[in-house]
C-alpha positions as CSV (number, residue, x, y, z in Angstrom):
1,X,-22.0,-6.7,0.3
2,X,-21.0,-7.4,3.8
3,X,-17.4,-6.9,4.9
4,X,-14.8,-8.4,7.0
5,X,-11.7,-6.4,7.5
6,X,-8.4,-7.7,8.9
7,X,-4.9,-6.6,9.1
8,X,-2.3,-8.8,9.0
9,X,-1.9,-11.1,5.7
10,X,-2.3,-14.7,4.9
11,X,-0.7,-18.1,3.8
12,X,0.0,-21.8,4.6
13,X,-1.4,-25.3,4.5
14,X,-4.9,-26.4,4.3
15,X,-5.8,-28.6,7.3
16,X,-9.6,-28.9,8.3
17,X,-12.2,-28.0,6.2
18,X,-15.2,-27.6,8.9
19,X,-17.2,-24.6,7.5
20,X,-17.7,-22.1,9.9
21,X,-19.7,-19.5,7.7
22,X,-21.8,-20.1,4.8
23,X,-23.7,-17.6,4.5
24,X,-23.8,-14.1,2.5
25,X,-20.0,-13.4,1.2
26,X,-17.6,-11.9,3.4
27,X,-14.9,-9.6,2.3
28,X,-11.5,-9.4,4.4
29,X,-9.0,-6.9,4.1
30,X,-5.5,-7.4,5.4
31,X,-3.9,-4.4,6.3
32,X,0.2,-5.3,7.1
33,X,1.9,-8.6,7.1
34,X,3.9,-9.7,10.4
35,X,4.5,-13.5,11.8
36,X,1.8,-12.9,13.9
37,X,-0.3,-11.8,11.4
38,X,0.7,-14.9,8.7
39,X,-0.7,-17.7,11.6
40,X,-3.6,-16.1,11.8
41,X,-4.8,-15.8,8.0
42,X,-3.1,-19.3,7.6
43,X,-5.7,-20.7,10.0
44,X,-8.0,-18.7,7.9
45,X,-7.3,-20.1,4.9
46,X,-7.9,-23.2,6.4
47,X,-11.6,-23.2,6.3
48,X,-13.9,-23.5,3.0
49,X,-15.9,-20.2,4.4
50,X,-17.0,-17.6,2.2
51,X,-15.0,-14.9,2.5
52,X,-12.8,-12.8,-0.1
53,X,-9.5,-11.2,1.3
54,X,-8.2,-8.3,0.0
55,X,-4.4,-7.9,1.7
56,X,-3.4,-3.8,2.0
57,X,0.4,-4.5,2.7
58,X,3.6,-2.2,1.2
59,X,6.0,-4.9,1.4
60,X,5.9,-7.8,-0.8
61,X,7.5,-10.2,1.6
62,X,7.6,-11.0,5.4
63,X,10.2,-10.3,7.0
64,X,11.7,-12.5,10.0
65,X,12.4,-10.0,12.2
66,X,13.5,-11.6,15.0
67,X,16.4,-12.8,12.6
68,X,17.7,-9.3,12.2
69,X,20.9,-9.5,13.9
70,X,22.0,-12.2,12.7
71,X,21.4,-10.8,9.0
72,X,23.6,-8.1,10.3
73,X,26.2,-9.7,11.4
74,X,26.4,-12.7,8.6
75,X,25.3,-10.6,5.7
76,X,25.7,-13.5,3.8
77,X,22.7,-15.1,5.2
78,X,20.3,-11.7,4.7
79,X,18.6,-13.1,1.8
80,X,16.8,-16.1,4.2
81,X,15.0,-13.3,6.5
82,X,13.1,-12.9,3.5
83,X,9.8,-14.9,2.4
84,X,8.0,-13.4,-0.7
85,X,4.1,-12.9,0.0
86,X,2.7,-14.6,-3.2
87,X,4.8,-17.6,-2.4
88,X,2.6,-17.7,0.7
89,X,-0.4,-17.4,-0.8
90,X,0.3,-20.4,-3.9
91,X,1.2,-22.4,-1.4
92,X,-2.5,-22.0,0.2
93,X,-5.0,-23.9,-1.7
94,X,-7.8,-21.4,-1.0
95,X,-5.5,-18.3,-0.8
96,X,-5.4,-18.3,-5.2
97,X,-8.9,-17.4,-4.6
98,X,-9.4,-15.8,-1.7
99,X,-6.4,-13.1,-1.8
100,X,-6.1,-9.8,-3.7
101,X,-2.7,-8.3,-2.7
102,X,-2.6,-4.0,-2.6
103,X,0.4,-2.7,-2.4
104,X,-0.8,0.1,-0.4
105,X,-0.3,1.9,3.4
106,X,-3.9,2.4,5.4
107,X,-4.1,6.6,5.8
108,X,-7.8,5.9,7.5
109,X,-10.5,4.3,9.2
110,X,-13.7,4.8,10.1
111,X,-16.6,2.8,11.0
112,X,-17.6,1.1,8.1
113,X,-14.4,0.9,5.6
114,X,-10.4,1.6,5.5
115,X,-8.9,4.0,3.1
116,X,-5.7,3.4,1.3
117,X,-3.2,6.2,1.4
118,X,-1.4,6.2,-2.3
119,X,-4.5,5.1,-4.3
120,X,-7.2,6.9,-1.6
121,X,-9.0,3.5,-2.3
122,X,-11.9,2.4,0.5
123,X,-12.3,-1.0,2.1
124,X,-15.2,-1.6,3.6
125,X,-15.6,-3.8,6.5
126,X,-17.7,-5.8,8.9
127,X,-14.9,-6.3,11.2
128,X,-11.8,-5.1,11.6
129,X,-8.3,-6.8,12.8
130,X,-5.2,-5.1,13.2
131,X,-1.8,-6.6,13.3
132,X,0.8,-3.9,12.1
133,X,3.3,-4.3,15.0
134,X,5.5,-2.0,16.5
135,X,9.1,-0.8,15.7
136,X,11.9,0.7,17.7
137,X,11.9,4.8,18.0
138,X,13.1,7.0,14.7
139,X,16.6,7.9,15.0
140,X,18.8,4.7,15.1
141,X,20.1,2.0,13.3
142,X,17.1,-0.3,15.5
143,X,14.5,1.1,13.4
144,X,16.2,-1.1,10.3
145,X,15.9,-4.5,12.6
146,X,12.3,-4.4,10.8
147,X,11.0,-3.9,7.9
148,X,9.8,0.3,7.6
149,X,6.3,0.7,6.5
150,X,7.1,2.5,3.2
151,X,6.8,0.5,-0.4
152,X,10.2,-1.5,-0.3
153,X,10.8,-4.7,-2.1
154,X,12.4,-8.1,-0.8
155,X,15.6,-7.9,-2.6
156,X,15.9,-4.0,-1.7
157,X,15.2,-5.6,2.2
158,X,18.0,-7.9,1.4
159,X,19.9,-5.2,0.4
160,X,19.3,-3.0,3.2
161,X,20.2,-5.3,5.7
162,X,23.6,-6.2,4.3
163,X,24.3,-1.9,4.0
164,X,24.1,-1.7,7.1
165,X,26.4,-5.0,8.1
166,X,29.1,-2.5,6.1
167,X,28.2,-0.1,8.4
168,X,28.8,-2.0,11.5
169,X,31.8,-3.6,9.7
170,X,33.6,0.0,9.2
171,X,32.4,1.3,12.1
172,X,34.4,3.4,14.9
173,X,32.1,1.3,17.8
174,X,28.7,0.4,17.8
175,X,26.4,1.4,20.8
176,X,23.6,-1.1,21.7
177,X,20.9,0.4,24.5
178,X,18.8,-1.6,26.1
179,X,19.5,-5.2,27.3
180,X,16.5,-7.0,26.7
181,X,16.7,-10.5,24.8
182,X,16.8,-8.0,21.5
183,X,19.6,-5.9,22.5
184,X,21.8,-8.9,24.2
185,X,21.7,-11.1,20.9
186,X,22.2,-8.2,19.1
187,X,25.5,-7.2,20.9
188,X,26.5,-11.0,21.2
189,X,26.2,-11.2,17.4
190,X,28.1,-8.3,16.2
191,X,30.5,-8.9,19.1
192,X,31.6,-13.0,17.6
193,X,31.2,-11.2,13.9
194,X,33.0,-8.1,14.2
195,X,36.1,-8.6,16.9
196,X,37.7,-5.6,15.8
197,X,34.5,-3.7,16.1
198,X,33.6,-2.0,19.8
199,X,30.5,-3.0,21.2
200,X,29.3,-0.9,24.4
201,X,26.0,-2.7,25.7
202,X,23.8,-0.3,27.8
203,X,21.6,-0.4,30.1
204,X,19.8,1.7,32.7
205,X,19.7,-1.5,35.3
206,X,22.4,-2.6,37.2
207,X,23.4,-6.1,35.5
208,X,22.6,-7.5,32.1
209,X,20.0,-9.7,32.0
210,X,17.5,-7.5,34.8
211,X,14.3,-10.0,36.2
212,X,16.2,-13.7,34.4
213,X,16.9,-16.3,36.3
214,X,20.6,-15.7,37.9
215,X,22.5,-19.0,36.6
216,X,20.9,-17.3,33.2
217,X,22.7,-14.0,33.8
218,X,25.7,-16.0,35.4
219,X,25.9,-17.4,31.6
220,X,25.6,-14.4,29.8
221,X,28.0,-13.3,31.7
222,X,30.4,-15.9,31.1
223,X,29.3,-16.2,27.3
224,X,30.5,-11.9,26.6
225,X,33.8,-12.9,28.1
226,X,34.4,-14.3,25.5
227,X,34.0,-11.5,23.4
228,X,36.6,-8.9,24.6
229,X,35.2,-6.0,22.6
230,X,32.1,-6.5,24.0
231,X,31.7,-3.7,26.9
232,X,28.6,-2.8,29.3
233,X,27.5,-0.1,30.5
234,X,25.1,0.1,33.7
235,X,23.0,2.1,35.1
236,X,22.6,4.3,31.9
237,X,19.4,4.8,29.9
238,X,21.9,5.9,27.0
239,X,20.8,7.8,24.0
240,X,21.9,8.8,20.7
241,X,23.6,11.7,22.0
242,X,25.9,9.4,23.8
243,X,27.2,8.1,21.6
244,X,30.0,10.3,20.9
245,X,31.0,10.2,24.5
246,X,31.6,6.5,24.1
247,X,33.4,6.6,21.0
248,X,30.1,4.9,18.6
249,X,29.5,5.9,15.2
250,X,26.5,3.4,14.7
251,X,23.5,3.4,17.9
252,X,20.9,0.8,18.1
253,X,17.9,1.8,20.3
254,X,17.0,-0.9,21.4
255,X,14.5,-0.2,23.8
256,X,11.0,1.7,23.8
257,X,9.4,0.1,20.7
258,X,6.4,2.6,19.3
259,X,3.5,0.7,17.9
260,X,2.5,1.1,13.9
261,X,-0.7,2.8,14.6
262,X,-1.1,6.3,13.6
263,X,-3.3,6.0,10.9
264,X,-5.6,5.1,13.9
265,X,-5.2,8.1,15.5
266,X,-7.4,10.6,14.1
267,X,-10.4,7.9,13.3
268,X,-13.2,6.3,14.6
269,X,-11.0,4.3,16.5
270,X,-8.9,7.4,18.3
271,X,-10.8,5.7,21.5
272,X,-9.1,2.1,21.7
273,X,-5.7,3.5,21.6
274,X,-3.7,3.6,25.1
275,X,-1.6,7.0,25.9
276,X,1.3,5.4,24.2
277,X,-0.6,4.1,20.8
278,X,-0.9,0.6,21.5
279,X,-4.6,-1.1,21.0
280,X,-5.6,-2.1,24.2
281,X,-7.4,-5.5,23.9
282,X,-9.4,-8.2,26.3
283,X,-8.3,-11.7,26.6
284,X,-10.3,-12.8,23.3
285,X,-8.3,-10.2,20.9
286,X,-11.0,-8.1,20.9
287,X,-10.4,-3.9,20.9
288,X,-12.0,-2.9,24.3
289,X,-15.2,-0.9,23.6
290,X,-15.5,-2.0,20.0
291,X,-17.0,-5.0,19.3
292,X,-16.4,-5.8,15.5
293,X,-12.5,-4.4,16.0
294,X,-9.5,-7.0,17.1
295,X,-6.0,-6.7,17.6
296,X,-3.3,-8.9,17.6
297,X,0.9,-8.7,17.9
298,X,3.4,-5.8,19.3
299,X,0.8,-3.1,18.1
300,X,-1.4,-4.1,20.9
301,X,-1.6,-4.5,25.0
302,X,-4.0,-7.2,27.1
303,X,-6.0,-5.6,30.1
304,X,-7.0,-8.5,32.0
305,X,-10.6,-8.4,33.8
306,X,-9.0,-7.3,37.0
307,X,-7.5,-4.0,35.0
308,X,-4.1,-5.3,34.9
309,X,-2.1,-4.8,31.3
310,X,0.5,-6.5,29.8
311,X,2.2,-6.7,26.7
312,X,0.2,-8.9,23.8
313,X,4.0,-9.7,22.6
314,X,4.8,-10.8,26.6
315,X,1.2,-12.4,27.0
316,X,2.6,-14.7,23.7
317,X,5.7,-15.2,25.8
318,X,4.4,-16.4,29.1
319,X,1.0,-18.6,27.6
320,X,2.1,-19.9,24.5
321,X,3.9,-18.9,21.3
322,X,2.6,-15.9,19.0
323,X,1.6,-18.8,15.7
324,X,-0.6,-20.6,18.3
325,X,-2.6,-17.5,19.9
326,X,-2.6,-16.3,16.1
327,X,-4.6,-19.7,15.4
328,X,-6.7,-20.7,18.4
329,X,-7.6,-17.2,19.6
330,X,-7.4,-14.3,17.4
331,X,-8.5,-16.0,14.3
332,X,-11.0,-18.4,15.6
333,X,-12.8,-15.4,17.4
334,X,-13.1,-14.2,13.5
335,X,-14.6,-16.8,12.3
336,X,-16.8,-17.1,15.6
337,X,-17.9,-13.3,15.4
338,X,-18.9,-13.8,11.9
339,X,-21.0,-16.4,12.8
340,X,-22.8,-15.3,15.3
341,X,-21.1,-17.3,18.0
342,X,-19.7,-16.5,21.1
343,X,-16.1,-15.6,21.3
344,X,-13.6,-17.6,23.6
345,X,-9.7,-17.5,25.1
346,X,-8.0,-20.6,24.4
347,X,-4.8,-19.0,26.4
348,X,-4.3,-22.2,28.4
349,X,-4.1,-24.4,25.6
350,X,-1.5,-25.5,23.6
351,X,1.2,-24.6,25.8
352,X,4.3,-25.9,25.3
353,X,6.8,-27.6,27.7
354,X,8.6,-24.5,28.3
355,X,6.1,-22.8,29.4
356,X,5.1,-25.6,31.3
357,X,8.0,-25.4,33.6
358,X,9.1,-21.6,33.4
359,X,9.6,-20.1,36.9
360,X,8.5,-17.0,38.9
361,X,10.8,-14.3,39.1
362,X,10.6,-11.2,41.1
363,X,10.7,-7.5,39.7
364,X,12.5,-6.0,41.5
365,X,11.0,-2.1,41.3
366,X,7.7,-3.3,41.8
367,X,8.3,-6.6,44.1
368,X,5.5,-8.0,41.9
369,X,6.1,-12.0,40.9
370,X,6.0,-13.1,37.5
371,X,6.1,-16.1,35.3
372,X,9.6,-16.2,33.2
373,X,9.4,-18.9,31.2
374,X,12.2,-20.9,29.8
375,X,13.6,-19.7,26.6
376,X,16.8,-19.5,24.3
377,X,19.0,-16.6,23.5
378,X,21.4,-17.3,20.8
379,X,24.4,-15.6,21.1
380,X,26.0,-16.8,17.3
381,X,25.7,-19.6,14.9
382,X,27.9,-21.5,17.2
383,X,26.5,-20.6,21.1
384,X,23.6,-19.9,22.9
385,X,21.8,-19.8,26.6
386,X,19.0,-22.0,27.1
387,X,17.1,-21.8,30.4
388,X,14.3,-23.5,32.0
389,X,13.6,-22.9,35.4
390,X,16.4,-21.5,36.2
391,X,18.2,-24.7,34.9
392,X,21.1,-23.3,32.3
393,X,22.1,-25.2,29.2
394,X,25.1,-23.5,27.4
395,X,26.2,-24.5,24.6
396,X,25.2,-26.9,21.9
397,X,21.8,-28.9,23.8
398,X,19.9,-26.1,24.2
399,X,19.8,-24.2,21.1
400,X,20.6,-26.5,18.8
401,X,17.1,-26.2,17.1
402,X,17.3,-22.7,17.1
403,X,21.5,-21.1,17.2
404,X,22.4,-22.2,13.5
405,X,19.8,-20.6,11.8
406,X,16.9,-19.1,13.5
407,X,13.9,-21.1,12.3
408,X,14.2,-19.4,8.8
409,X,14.3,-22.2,6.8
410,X,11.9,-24.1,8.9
411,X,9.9,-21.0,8.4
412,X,10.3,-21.1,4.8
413,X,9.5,-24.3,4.2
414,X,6.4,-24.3,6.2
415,X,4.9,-21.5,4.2
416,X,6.4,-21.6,0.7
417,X,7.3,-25.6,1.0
418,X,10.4,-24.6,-0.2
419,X,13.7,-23.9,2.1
420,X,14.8,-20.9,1.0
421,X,17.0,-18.3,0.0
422,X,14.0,-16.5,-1.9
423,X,16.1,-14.1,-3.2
424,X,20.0,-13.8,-4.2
């Protein structure tokens, strides 16, 4: 039997029913389960084709990443960053039959098949898809804003999450590196949660908010006065030995993600990782140098046709959203290898009005222009910055889809069709 490998893991609604493939039965194996990953089996899932999916994934939820901090600092609301898996899949009309869920890690790959770590199982496939992200480096409180890799449940993720809110809660001061969007809602967060709780945000640029628009950083600025114990620190890569010198009990490295792939690293595909482990990829999602192998989400980089590289994560950002290159790149180019046809990069479609109107901003080590597009940072339930070409919303307008609750239930109710909590 033929075989079609991805990883990633599937759900949602059943929209058009165009068969793509009908011919001799495909098996796909889903190796991981991020947001990115969900779009892209969802579109999947779409299509009558004839294809068995066989998901390899430790977790039995996905976890909303993204809504991290604020699970940390409203513990109370942990229990929506959680969406159980085989709510996903009976909420797909083909996923029933489609989907075999292994609770397993991938240990290897080869050529031709997978093989699980616990069980030493082997997948074969046809082609191969990998989605298994990226998390922050070992030896911080960071590494917990996503779920680990290990067997862990959703209620034990619920669990975890709200731990380490009585961490932050009874810390001496919490250190934050890295100001990225990540590290200022994180700070912003705990900061409005915890007032009695340090905060020392750091940096190794000279201003939070480095490369945004200025009335954006003009914002921030004036948003973190309102939290007193909120404190920066410039010009200061920080580490977790610092933390001591600034009085911190709890670090949070937020910067220098490592991608999920070193069960790729002493396999057949050794060759399509970069010098720091990330899957380099064309425009189409397709592994460079391997033609049956795609990539998709933080795990992986873009090199352009001119040998520029980028982010996948900060292509998503700049093009369109992560659910839409999930759909109309990654997993049409699936269906289209599969059956024979040539592979295409819808990048330019779909965009949203955001990106439509973002701005060029100017790095200023390399004095190379850039698209920034517009974009909200929430800051609480109860404020946030909005931007969109250097135009600056605080307050209410801006983030008002986004600042209460992050999408989860929206989230929720897309997949499962129900809003959520999943679990207690």
């Amino acid at each position: 039997m033929a075989a079609l490998c991805l990883v990633g893991c599937l759900g949602g609604n059943v929209g058009r029913t165009q068969k793509v493939y009908d011919g001799e039965q495909r098996r796909v194996v889903i190796v991981g389960g991020g947001f990115a990953a969900v779009h892209m089996c969802e579109e999947l899932a779409k299509h009558p084709h004839n294809i068995k999916v066989t998901m390899i994934c430790p977790n039995d939820h996905l976890d909303i990443a993204w809504a991290s901090p604020r699970a940390i600092a409203r513990p109370e609301t942990a229990n929506r960053n959680v969406i159980p898996l085989h709510k996903i899949f009976q909420r797909s009309k083909h996923a029933h039959d489609m989907v075999t869920h292994v609770h397993d890690t991938v240990a290897w790959v080869t050529e031709t098949y997978v093989e699980t770590a616990m069980s030493c199982e082997r997948h074969e496939y046809d082609v191969l898809v990998i989605g298994t992200g990226a998390t922050y480096a070992e030896g911080s409180e960071a590494k917990r804003l996503k779920s680990n890799h290990s067997s862990i449940g959703g209620a034990d993720r619920v669990k975890e999450l709200r731990e380490l809110a009585e961490r932050v809660k009874g810390s001496k001061g919490v250190m934050v590196v890295g100001a990225g969007p990540t590290g200022i809602e994180l700070a912003a967060e705990l900061g409005a949660a915890y007032p009695h709780v340090p905060i020392k945000l750091v940096t190794n640029k000279y201003e939070v908010g480095a490369g945004m628009p200025k009335p954006v950083k003009a914002a921030l600025q004036a948003a973190f006065q309102s939290r007193p114990n909120v404190s920066f620190v410039t010009g200061e890569r920080g580490s977790i030995l610092d933390s001591k010198r600034h009085g911190c009990d709890v670090v949070f490295m937020c910067a220098g993600m490592e991608p999920n792939t070193s069960f790729l690293g002493g396999g057949a595909l050794k060759a399509s990782l970069d010098e720091k482990g990330f899957i380099k990829t064309g425009a189409t999602g397709r592994v460079l140098d391997f033609a049956n192998v795609f990539a998709l989400g933080d795990c992986a980089k873009t090199y352009t046709d001119c040998g520029e590289m980028e982010m996948m994560s900060e292509r998503y950002r700049r093009e369109h959203d992560t659910e839409k290159f999930a759909r109309r790149v990654c997993a049409r180019n699936v269906l289209r290898y599969i059956a024979g046809q040539d592979l295409v990069d819808k990048a330019a479609k779909g965009r949203r009005w955001w990106h439509a109107v973002g701005g060029l901003s100017r790095d200023t080590d390399t004095g190379k222009e850039y698209a920034y597009p517009g974009a909200v940072i929430s800051l609480s339930p109860g404020d946030s910055v909005g931007y969109v070409r250097g135009s600056v919303t605080r307050g209410w307008y801006a983030a008002a889809r986004k600042r209460k609750d992050l999408w989860r239930m929206r989230l929720s109710k897309k997949l499962t069709g129900h809003d959520g909590p999943h679990y207690t």
